[in-house]
KEVOVEX-817579 format. One record per residue (C-alpha): x, z, y. Coordinates in steps of 0.05 Angstrom, whole numbers, plus 5000, padded with zeros to 4 digits. Last residue first. Example, Ala and Ser with C-alpha at 12.3 -4.5 7.8 and 13.67 -1.06 7.14 Angstrom:
2
527351434979;524651564910;
This chain:
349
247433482601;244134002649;243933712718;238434142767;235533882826;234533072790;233832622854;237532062812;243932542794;248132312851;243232302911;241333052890;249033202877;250932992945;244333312982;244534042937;245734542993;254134672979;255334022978;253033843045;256434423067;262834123030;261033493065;261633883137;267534313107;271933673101;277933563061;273832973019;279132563007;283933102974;278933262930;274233802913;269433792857;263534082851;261834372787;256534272729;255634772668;255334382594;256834902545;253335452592;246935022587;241235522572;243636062623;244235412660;235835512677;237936052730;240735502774;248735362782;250534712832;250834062813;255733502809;258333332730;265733432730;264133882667;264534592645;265335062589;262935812582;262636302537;267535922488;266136132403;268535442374;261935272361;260435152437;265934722446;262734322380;255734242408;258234072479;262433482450;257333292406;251433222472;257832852518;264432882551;269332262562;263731812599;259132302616;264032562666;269333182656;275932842656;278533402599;272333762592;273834542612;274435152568;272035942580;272836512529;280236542522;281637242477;288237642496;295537572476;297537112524;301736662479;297736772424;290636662454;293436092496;295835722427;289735922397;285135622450;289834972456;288734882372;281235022378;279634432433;284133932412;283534072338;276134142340;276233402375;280733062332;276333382275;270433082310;274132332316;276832222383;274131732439;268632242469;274732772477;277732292526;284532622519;288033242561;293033332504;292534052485;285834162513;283634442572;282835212546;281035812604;286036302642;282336792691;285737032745;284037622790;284938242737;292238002748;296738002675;294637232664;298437162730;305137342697;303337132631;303036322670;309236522706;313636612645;310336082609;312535642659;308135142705;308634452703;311533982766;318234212752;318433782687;318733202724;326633072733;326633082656;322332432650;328432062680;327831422686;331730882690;329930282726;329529522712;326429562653;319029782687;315029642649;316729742577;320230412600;313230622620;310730382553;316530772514;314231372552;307231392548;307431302473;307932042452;301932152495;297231832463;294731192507;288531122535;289931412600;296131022605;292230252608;287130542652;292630852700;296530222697;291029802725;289030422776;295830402800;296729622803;290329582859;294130182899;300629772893;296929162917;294429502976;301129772992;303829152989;309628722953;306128912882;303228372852;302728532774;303328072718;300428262658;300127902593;295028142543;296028182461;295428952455;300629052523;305428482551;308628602615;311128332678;310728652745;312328342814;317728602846;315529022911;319629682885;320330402906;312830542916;310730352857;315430712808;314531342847;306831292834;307631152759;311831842751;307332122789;300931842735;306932002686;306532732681;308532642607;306133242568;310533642519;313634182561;310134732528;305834912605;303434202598;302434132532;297134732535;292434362587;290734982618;283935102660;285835612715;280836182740;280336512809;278637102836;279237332910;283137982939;284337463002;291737522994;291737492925;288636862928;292636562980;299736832935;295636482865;295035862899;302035612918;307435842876;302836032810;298435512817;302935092852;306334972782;301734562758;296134782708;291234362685;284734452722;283934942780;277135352793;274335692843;267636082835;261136112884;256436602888;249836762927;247237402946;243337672874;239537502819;240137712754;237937252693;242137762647;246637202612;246436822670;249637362720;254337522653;256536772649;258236742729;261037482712;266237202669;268136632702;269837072764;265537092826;267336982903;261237222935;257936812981;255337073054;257036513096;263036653123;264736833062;264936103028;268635783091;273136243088;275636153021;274935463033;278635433107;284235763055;284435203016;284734683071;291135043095;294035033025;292134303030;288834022968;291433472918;287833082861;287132462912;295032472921;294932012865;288731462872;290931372946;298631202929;302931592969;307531443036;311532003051;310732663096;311433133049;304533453058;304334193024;300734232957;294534532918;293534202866;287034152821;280134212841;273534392811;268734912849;263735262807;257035332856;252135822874;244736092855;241535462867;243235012923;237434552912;230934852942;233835442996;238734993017;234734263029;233234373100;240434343107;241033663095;237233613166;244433673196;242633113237;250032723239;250732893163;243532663154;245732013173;253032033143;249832223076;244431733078;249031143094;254331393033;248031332994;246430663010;254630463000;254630682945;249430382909;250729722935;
């Protein structure tokens, strides 16, 4: 009910444009964009829940636009956390950020940025770019889509049996498996998914392309333009792990980085990012592990009082749903983040 009354209010002061009356109270002193792929379409059929992480390179460059056409500069982590450092004000800012680290980054994103003379920063999840890490939410969505056989499995004492002759159904068996898998560590992703799905073989190796190379990763770490901040070495719900779980997470992918790049990594991002997987002991212990700056999925734009928050900084996230500059305007003055946070202006926890 919830969200369907605020999706109401958006669409009605959408049509009106009044949102905009709300700029000069809510949008603060710029934003921290979140996003993740950036890919081409391939013209087949996806799961919803997916493709949702993905961006079109076209779409990203409406962004960069978008941003200075209206007078924002595109900032750097590092001066975000030196404009809040020295409480200076100034034309507003907004910064782009990419969780994870695919390979697009380097193909796909790095080429638009460069072209625009635009920073950017990437949060690395360090298994990825090792090799390690199971990119099995793609793997999952291939499995889907090439079979309508129902699924049968056992998991912690629980039968499952899937329906999954629709593309409805698949979605509604996605976000079932994706629960299940999220959980999981990842050295037992693999064995489930073969658990599954019996009937196929799969080859985890075929995947590997979708992670970007260490070679390309010191390439772009070389550019004044990129910024390359910690994301865990396992991309787990931090809030589930023990606190030395969590110092190894966090301090191990920081020290791998750090060695592989050989410079310091001062920023980090919250693996999933809500209030759910990141909280109060998880901000305490980023923050002791010497970061300048880490961030949530938490919606809000950047006000002068985050210079006391730079362990728990919001960002707006950009999805492959929303590819539309009216709601990133929207965005951009405060009304999605106002509606989201109970009419709170400024989110800070």
């Amino acid at each position: 009910m919830k969200h369907i009354l605020i999706r109401s209010i958006v669409n009605l002061l959408g049509i009106t444009r009044m949102y905009r009356l709300l700029c000069p109270f809510l949008s603060g002193q710029g934003l921290i964009l979140a996003m993740h792929r950036v890919v081409k379409d391939g013209g087949r059929s996806r799961i919803g829940a997916s493709s949702r992480i993905e961006i079109s390179p076209g779409f990203l460059r409406e962004l960069l636009l978008f941003f200075r056409g209206r007078d924002y500069e595109i900032i750097s982590l590092d001066d975000l956390y030196e404009r809040l450092e020295a409480g200076v004000k100034g034309p507003p800012f907004v910064c782009f950020t990419f969780d994870d680290g695919y390979a697009d980054v380097h193909d796909i994103i790095y080429p638009i940025f460069k072209r625009y003379n635009a920073p950017f920063a990437v949060y690395m999840v360090t298994s990825f770019v090792e090799g390690d890490a199971v990119v099995w939410w793609y793997i999952l969505e291939d499995l889907l889509l090439e079979t309508d056989l129902p699924i049968h499995f056992t998991f912690r004492g629980r039968e499952y049996c899937l329906d999954v002759s629709s593309k409805a159904k698949k979605e509604q068996a996605y976000n079932i498996l994706r629960q299940i898998l999220m959980e999981l560590p990842q050295e037992q992703v693999s064995s489930l998914l073969k658990r599954i799905f019996p009937q196929v073989e799969i080859n985890f190796l075929d995947y590997n392309s979708y992670q970007i190379s260490w070679k390309k990763l010191l390439e772009m770490a070389k550019d004044p333009l990129v910024t390359i901040g910690a994301h865990t070495v396992n991309h787990l719900n931090l809030r589930k792990l023990t606190r030395d779980a969590v110092l190894r997470e966090v301090m191990d992918s920081k020290h791998i980085l750090e060695a592989k790049l050989k410079g310091p990594v001062h920023h980090f991002a919250y693996p999933f990012g809500s209030k759910e997987e990141a909280g109060p002991r998880e901000f305490d212990l980023v923050k002791r592990c010497g970061f300048k700056t880490a961030v949530t999925m938490r919606e809000g734009a950047i006000f002068p009082v985050h210079r006391h928050y730079t362990h728990c900084l919001p960002r707006v996230e950009v999805t492959g749903r929303h590819q539309d500059l009216k709601l990133i305007d929207m965005r951009r003055c405060g009304l999605i983040s106002l509606l989201k946070n109970g009419f709170r202006p400024v989110v800070a926890d």
